[in-house]
C-alpha positions, -999 to 999 in steps of 0.1 A, spaced: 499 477 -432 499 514 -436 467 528 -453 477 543 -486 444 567 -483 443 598 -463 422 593 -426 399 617 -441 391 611 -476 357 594 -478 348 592 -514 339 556 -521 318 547 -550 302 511 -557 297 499 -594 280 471 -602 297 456 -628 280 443 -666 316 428 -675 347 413 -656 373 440 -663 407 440 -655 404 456 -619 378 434 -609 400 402 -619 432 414 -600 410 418 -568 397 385 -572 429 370 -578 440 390 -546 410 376 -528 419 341 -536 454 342 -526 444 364 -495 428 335 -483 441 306 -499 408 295 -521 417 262 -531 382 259 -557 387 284 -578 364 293 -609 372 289 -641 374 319 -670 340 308 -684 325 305 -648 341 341 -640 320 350 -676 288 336 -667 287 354 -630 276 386 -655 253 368 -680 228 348 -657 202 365 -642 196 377 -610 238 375 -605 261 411 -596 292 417 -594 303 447 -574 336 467 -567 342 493 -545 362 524 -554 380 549 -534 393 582 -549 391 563 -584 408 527 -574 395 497 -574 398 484 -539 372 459 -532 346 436 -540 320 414 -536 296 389 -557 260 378 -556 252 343 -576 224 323 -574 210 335 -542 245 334 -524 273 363 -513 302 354 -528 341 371 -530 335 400 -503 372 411 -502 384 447 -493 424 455 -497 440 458 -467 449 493 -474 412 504 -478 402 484 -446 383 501 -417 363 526 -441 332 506 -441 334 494 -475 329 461 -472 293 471 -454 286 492 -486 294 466 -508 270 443 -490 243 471 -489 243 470 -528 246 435 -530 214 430 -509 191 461 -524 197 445 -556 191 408 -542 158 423 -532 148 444 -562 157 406 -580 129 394 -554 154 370 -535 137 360 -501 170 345 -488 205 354 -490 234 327 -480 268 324 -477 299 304 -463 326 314 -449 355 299 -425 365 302 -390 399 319 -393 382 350 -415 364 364 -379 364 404 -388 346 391 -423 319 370 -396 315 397 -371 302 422 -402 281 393 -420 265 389 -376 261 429 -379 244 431 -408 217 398 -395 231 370 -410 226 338 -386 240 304 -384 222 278 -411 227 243 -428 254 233 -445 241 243 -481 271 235 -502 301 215 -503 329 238 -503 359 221 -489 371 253 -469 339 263 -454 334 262 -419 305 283 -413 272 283 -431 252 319 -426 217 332 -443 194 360 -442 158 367 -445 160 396 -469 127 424 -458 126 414 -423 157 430 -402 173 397 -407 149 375 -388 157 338 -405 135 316 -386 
């Protein structure tokens, strides 16, 4: 797909969120269907991601839209999804940057997260960024691989 951005515009913003506004919905709804989530949360559990501590929800804009996303809850990175569109901008990497500065200002030592073995682009940047191979942790029917991160260290998990 054709990138509805110009090559040169590179005014991203990321905004943590405090409540689940419309834009931030649609892109979940787009990540779920992207990749076929067949668990996906309720209303309330959307509503509770921005009540409970130490949770953030993030979205990325570019030249004012809403084009990506990515969530932090209970110690685990959850929903990274850029629109296709927006892809190759590094926003995804920004959205991660935020999501572990604030894991770290919350005091988090560890950072996890699953993901599955056709999403390889989404792996490779999680590998960049010093996530490494861990435990099963949950039991999420479509996750193939388990990743963490020692948050302080450069990555180093063991």
């Amino acid at each position: 797909m054709e990138s509805i951005f110009p090559a040169t515009m590179s005014d991203t913003k990321i905004e943590r969120l405090s409540s689940p506004g419309a834009d931030f919905l649609e892109l979940l709804e787009e990540y779920y269907d992207a990749i076929q989530v067949v668990q996906r949360d309720s209303e309330a559990q959307t509503e509770a991601l921005f009540r409970e501590p130490g949770n953030g929800v993030w979205v990325a804009l570019l030249d004012g839209k809403a084009v990506g996303c990515v969530v932090l809850r209970a110690g685990e990175c959850k929903r990274l999804y850029v629109q296709e569109a927006a892809r190759g901008r590094g926003i995804a990497d920004q959205l991660m940057q935020a999501l572990e500065d604030f894991a770290r200002e919350q005091g988090l030592e560890w950072l996890y997260l699953d993901s599955h073995d056709g999403l390889q682009a989404a792996i490779a940047l999680y590998r960049r960024r010093g996530y490494l191979d861990c435990e099963r942790y949950n039991d999420n029917p479509q996750a193939t691989i388990f990743l963490r991160k020692r948050l302080g260290t450069g990555g180093i998990s063991e």
